[in-house]
C-alpha positions as CSV (number, residue, x, y, z in Angstrom):
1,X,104.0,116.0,99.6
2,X,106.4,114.8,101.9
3,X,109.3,111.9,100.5
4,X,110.4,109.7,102.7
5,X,113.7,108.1,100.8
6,X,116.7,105.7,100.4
7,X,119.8,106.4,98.6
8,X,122.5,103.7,97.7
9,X,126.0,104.8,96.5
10,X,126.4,103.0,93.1
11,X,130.5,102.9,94.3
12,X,130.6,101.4,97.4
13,X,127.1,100.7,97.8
14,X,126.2,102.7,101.3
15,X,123.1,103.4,101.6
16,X,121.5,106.8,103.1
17,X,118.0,107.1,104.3
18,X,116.2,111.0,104.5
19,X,113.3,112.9,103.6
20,X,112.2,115.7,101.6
21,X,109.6,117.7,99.9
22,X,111.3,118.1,96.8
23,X,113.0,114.4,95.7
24,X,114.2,115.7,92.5
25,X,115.8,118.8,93.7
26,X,117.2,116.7,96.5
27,X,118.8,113.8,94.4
28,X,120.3,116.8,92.9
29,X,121.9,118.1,95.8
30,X,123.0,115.0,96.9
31,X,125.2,114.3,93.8
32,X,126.2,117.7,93.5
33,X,128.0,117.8,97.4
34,X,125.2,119.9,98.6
35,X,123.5,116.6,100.7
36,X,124.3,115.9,104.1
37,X,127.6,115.2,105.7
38,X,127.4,111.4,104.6
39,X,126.5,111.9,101.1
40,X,129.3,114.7,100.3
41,X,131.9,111.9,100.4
42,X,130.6,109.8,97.8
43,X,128.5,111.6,94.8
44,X,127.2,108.6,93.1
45,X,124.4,108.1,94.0
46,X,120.7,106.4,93.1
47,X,117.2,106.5,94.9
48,X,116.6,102.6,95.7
49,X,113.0,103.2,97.6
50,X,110.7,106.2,98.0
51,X,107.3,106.7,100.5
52,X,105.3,109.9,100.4
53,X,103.2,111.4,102.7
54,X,100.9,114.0,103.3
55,X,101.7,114.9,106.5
56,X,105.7,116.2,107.3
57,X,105.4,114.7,111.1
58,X,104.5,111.0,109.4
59,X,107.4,111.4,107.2
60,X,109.7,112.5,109.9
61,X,108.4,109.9,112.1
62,X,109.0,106.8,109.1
63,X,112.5,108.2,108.3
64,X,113.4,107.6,111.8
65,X,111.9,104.2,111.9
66,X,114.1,103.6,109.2
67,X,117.0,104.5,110.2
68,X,117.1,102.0,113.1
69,X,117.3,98.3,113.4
70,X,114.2,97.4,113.2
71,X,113.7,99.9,109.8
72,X,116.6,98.5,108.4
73,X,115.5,95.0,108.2
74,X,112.1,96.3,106.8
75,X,114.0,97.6,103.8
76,X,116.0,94.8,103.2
77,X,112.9,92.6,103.5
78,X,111.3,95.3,100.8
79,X,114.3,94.9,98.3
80,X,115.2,91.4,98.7
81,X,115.3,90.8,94.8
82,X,116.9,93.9,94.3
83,X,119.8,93.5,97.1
84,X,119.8,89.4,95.3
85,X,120.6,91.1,91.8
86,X,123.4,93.4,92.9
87,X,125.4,90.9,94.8
């Protein structure tokens, strides 16, 4: 299984978008300053939203979707009653 996932930093609430074939493992890493260069400099964080696939290329290809413009909005429109709750 391929996870397709997005991370919010319970300080300052950034949000980071990757994917992995291990999403325990890698929620570890990440709060443990062994994620990427963006999650090192704050280690709070939570897993907001997950996909999986079957396939690594469809995962790659959604994570990249997601981290533009057009992915962006789909997540907001996806959590809009949880972005209304933490305001």
């Amino acid at each position: 299984m391929h996870y397709v996932y997005l991370l919010e930093n319970i300080e300052n609430k950034n949000w980071y978008i990757g994917f992995t074939e291990n999403i325990k493992r890698r929620l570890f890493e990440h709060n443990n300053g062994r994620g990427g260069r963006t999650t090192r400099i704050g280690k709070s964080w939570k897993m907001i939203y997950c996909e999986v696939y079957l396939n690594k290329e469809d995962a790659v290809g959604r994570e990249k979707f997601l981290k533009g413009g057009s992915g962006r909005k789909y997540l907001k429109k996806q959590l809009t009653h949880y972005l209304k709750n933490i305001e």
